[in-house]
N, C-alpha and C positions, 0 to 999 in steps of 0.2 A: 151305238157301240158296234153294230153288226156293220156298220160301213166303212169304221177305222179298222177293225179287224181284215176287211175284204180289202181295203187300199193296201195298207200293210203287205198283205200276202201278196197280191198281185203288184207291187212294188220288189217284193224281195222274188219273186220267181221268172223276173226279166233279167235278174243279173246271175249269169253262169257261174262257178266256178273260179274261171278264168281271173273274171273282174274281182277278185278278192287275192288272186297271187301275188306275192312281195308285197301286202299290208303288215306282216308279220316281221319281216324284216329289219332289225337294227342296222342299220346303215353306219351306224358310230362304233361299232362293236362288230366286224365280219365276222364268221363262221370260218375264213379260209385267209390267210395271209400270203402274199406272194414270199415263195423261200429265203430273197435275200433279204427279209425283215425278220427272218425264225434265223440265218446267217448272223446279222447283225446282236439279234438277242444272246445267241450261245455263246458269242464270241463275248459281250457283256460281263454275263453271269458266268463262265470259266473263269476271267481272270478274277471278276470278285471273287469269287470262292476261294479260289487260291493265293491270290495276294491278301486277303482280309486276318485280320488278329482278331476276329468275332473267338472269345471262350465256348460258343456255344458248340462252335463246328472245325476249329482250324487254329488248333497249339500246335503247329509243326511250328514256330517261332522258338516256342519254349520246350519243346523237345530239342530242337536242335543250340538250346541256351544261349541263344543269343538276348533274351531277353528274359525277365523273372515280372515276376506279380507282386502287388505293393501290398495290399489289405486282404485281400481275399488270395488265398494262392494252392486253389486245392489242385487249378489246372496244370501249374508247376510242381505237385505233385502224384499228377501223373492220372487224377480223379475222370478218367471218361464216362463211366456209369450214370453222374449226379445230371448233368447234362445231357445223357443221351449224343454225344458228341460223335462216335460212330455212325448210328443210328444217323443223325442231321445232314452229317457232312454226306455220306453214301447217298442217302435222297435230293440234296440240291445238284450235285453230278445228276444222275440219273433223268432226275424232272424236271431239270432245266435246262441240260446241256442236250444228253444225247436223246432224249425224246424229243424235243424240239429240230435235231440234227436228222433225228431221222425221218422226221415229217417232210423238212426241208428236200430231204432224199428223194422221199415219193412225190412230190412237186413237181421236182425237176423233171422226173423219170416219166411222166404222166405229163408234162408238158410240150405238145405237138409243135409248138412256134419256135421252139429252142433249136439254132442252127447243133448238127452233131459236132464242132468243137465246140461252142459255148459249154452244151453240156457236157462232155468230158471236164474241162476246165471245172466248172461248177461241181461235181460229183468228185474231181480229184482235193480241189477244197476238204470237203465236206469231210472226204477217206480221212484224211490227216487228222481234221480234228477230234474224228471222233477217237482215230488209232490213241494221240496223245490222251485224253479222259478215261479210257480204256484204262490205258497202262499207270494213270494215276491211281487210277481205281485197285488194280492188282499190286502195285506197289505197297499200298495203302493197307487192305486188308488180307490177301493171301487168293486164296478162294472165292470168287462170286459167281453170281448169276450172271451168265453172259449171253451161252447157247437159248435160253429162254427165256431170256428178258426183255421186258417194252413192250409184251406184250398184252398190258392193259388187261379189262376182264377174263379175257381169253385166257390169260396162266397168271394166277393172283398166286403162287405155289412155284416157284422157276426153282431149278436141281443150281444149286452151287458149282461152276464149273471149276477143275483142277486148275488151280493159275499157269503150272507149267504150260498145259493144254494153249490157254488165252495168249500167251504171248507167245507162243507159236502162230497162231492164226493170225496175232496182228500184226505180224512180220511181213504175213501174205497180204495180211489188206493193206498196209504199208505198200511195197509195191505193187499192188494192183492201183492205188492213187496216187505212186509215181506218175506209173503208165500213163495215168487218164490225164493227168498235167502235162506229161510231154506227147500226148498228142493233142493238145487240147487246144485253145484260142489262150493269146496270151496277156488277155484278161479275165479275168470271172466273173467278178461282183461288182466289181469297181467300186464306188462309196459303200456301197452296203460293206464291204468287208473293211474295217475300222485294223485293221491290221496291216495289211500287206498292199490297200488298197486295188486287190483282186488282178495284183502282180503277179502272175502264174511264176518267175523263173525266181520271186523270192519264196514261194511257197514251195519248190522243188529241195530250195536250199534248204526252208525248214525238214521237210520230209525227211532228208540226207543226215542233218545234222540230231534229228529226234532216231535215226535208226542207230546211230553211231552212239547214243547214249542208250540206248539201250540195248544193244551189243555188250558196252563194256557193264552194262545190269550182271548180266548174264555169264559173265568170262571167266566166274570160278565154276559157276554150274557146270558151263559148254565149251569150253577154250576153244574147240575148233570151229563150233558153231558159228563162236564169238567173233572170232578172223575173221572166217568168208562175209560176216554182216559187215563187221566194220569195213573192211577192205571192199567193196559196195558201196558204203557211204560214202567216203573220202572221193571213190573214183569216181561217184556220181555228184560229187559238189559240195561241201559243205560251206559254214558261216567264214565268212572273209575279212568280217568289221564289223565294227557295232554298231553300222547301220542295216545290219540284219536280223538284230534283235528280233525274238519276237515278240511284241510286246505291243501294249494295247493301250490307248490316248485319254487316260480318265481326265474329267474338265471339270473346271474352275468349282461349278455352283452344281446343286443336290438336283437330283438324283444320283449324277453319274461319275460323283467325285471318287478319288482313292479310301478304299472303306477303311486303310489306317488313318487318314483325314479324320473321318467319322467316330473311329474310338479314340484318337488321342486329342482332336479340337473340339468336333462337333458337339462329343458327349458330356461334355466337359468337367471328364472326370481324367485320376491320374493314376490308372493302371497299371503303369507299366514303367518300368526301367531297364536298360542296359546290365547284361548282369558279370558278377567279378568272373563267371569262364571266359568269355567274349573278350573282358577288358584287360584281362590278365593273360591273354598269348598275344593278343595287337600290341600293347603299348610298351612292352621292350622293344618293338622293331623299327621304331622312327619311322609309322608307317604314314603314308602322307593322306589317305583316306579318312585315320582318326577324324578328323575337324568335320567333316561330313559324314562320318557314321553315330558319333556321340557330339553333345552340346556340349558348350563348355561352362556349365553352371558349378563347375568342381574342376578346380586346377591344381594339381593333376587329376587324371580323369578317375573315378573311384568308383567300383563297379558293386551293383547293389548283391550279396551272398541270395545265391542262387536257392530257391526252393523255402526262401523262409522269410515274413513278412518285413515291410522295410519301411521306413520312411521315406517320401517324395522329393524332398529338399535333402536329404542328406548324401542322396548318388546320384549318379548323372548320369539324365538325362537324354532320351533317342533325341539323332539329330535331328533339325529345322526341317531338312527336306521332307522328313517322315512326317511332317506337319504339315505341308500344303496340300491342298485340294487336286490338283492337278498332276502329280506327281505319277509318272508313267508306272503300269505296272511290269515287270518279264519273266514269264515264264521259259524262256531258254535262252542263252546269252551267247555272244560270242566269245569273250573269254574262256564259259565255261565249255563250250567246244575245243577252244586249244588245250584246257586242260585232258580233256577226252582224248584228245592225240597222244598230248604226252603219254599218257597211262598206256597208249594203243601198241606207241612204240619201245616200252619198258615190258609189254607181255608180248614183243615179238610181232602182233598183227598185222604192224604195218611198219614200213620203215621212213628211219629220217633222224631229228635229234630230239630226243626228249625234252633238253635242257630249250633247246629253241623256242618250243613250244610250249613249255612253259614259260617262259621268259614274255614269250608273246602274251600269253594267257595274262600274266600279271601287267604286261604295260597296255592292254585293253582295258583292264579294270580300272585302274589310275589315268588312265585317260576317260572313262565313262563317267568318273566321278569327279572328272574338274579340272586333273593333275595334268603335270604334260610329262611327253618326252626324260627331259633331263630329271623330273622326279621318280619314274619307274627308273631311269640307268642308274641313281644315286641309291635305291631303295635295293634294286636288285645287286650291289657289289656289295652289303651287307655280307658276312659270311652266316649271319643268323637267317639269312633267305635268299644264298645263291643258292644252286641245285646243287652244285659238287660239297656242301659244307652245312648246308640246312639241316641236317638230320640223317639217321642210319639207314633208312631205308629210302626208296622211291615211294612208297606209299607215304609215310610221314612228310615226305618234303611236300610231294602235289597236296595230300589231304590236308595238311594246315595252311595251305595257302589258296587252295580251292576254296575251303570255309571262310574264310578272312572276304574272298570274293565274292559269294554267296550270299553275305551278309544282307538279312532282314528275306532272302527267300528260304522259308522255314522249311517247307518240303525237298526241295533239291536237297539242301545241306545234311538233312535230316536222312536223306537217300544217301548221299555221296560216306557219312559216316557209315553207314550200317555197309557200306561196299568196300570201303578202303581201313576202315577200323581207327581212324584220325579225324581230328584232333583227338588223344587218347585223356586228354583233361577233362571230360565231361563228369561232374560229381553227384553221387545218389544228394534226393534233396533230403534235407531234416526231419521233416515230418514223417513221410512215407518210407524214405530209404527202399528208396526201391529205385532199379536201373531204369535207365528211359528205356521207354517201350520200343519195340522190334515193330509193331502193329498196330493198329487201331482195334478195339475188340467191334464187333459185329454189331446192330441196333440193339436196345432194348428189347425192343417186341419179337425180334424174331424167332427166338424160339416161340415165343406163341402164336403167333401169324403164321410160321412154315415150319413147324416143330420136326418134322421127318428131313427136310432139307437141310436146317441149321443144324440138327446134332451129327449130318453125316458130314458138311461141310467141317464142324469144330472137332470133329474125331481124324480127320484128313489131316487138321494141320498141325495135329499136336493139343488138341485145346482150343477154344475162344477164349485165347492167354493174351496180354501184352508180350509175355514172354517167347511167342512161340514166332515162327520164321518163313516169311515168304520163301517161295523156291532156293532164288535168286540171292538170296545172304545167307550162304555155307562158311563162311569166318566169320569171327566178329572177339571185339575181348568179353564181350556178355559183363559187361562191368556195370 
């Protein structure tokens, strides 16, 4: 026994340290990922979050009534508490997008092999997306954690920053990832970015065209503000066609299908319908979209009453396309750019023709979704949707035709009403009678988790109300 002990020992005291380094190593699992696979990830999980119709985290579908709930419909009545829907959606932004974005940051910024434009190019990516996640974020809830957040153990407690405050500064970090794009190399990521294919002068384009919409965010708060941004945007470039989309390539088969694939086939259950506000300002206008935005299991098209439970066969149906796997997602359009002009040039910002530009607006939509030419010129001499005869105001004309285009992105539409106060059809649902929310309310936990932060955040904005008002929406009909 005394001489396996003595082999033993004198076997383990020949090998150093050294000879045991990276046995501990998972080699299938790194510790550290090259940025444009944390690039690739954010870029994923934004658009899932935002294109998705998950009840858990993302009713801006059914806030903005384009669609209702069949069996269960506490979410079309307005129920964010029961879910935790605040709460969820705030954390999948956060810990999946901009924490992963910001790592990707310090990669780059720490990476000595990267020529200095490469990395400009890559770091002015990076600006943009986070600037857009940002401003969804404050769009979304009013107030958050900005100045002290992401940071991990280090501040488990972050002060709620003034939203006015946040999108001030992302205006600066907006063009400071201009900058770093136009001096930059003029590709980034190249595959890693599933987007633009790490096209720097289509990601300038987005920059341009993400400031100009949130200029006109901001144009009742700051009118003058609002000009000098917009007038910035335009002259630095905006969206020209709808091949500048920005939008992101979800495929065929699971994992990385369109996640309304997943609640309307995959799950295979039937949630969800078309509901009679949607159906009832489309289908007077011989709009040529109808046939691609609803199915046609009901002729005429019969939209299911909004907020109160329905049967599946008896109304009809989201379109086919909301049914395939692959179905692109987009979070900023170029249609809805030209409607952003129009409105720019109706408040003065900038100049040119309203009517042009929307006209363009609508014949990009009718072109994205199948139609040609000769059906946008047939569709727009309607007097129910030319510009001079559409309606009494400029806001009612753009805003109901901007929704109609919007159609199935629930956050824009859902933004563009609380900005412009149109479509003014929106109806309290049955149950609840209560107006669509202005807000998301705040997590669950968080008064408990940051109790000193959350009640000074929810006293700043009026409350942790659905009622209460971002900066940035000073009108609205509060209906």
């Amino acid at each position: 026994m005394k001489k396996i002990i003595l082999v033993a020992f004198l076997i383990g005291i020949t090998f150093s340290c050294e000879d045991f380094k990276g046995w501990n190593i998972d080699e299938k699992n790194p510790s550290e990922v090259p940025a444009g696979y944390l690039v690739t990830s954010s870029q994923r999980d934004l658009f899932l979050r935002m294109t998705s119709t998950s009840v858990n985290y993302n009713i801006f579908k059914l806030f903005a009534q384009y669609w209702t709930e069949t069996q269960y419909t506490d979410e079309v009545n307005y129920d964010i508490r029961g879910r935790d829907i605040g709460g969820n959606f705030f954390l999948y932004l956060y810990r999946d997008v901009l924490i992963d974005l910001q790592e990707a940051k310090r990669l780059i910024n720490e990476n000595e092999g990267l020529n200095a434009q490469t990395k400009s190019a890559q770091l002015g990516v990076i600006g943009l997306m986070e600037v857009y996640t940002w401003h969804v974020l404050v769009d979304t809830y009013g107030d958050i954690p900005y100045s002290e957040a992401l940071q991990g153990v280090d501040n488990l407690i972050p002060v709620y920053d003034n939203d006015e405050d946040i999108y001030a500064d992302l205006f600066t970090r907006l063009d400071a990832a201009l900058s770093d794009l136009s001096n930059g190399a003029a590709n980034a990521f190249g595959d890693s970015d599933l987007i633009y294919g790490g096209d720097t002068s289509e990601w300038m384009k987005f920059g341009n065209s993400l400031k100009l919409r949130m200029a006109l965010r901001i144009a009742d708060y700051d009118s003058a503000q609002a000009k000098t941004l917009a007038t910035q945007a335009v002259a630095g470039g905006v969206f020209t066609s709808n091949d500048d989309n920005f939008s992101f390539p979800f495929e065929a088969t699971p994992p990385n299908t369109n996640p309304i694939w997943t609640s309307l086939v995959q799950s295979g259950r039937n949630d969800f319908l078309v509901a009679d506000t949607f159906v009832n300002l489309i289908d007077p206008l011989n709009d040529p979209r109808e046939s691609v935005f609803m199915a046609d299991n009901k002729t005429p098209y019969v939209g299911a009453p909004y907020g109160v439970g329905a049967a599946y066969t008896d109304f009809t149906h989201i379109g086919d396309l909301w049914h395939t796997p692959d179905f692109e997602g987009i979070l900023l359009s170029y249609d809805e750019v030209e409607f952003l002009l129009a409105e720019a040039v109706e408040r003065g910002f900038i100049t040119g023709s309203a009517e042009s530009h929307y006209n363009a607006a609508i014949t990009a939509s009718i072109e994205y979704w199948g139609g040609s030419q000769v059906d946008a010129t047939a569709y727009l001499a309607q007097p129910s949707v030319a510009y001079a005869t559409a309606g009494s105001t400029w806001k009612e004309v753009i805003g109901n035709q901007k929704y109609i285009a919007l159609y199935g992105r629930g956050f824009e539409a859902w933004s563009s009403w609380r900005m412009l106060d149109y479509p003014n059809t929106f109806t309290k649902p049955a149950v609840s009678e209560e107006s669509v929310p202005r807000r998301y309310l705040y997590g669950n936990n968080d008064k408990d988790l940051n109790p000193d932060n959350y009640a000074a955040a929810s006293s700043a904005m009026g409350g942790d109300s659905k009622s209460s008002r971002v900066f940035w929406d000073i009108t609205g009909q509060g209906n």
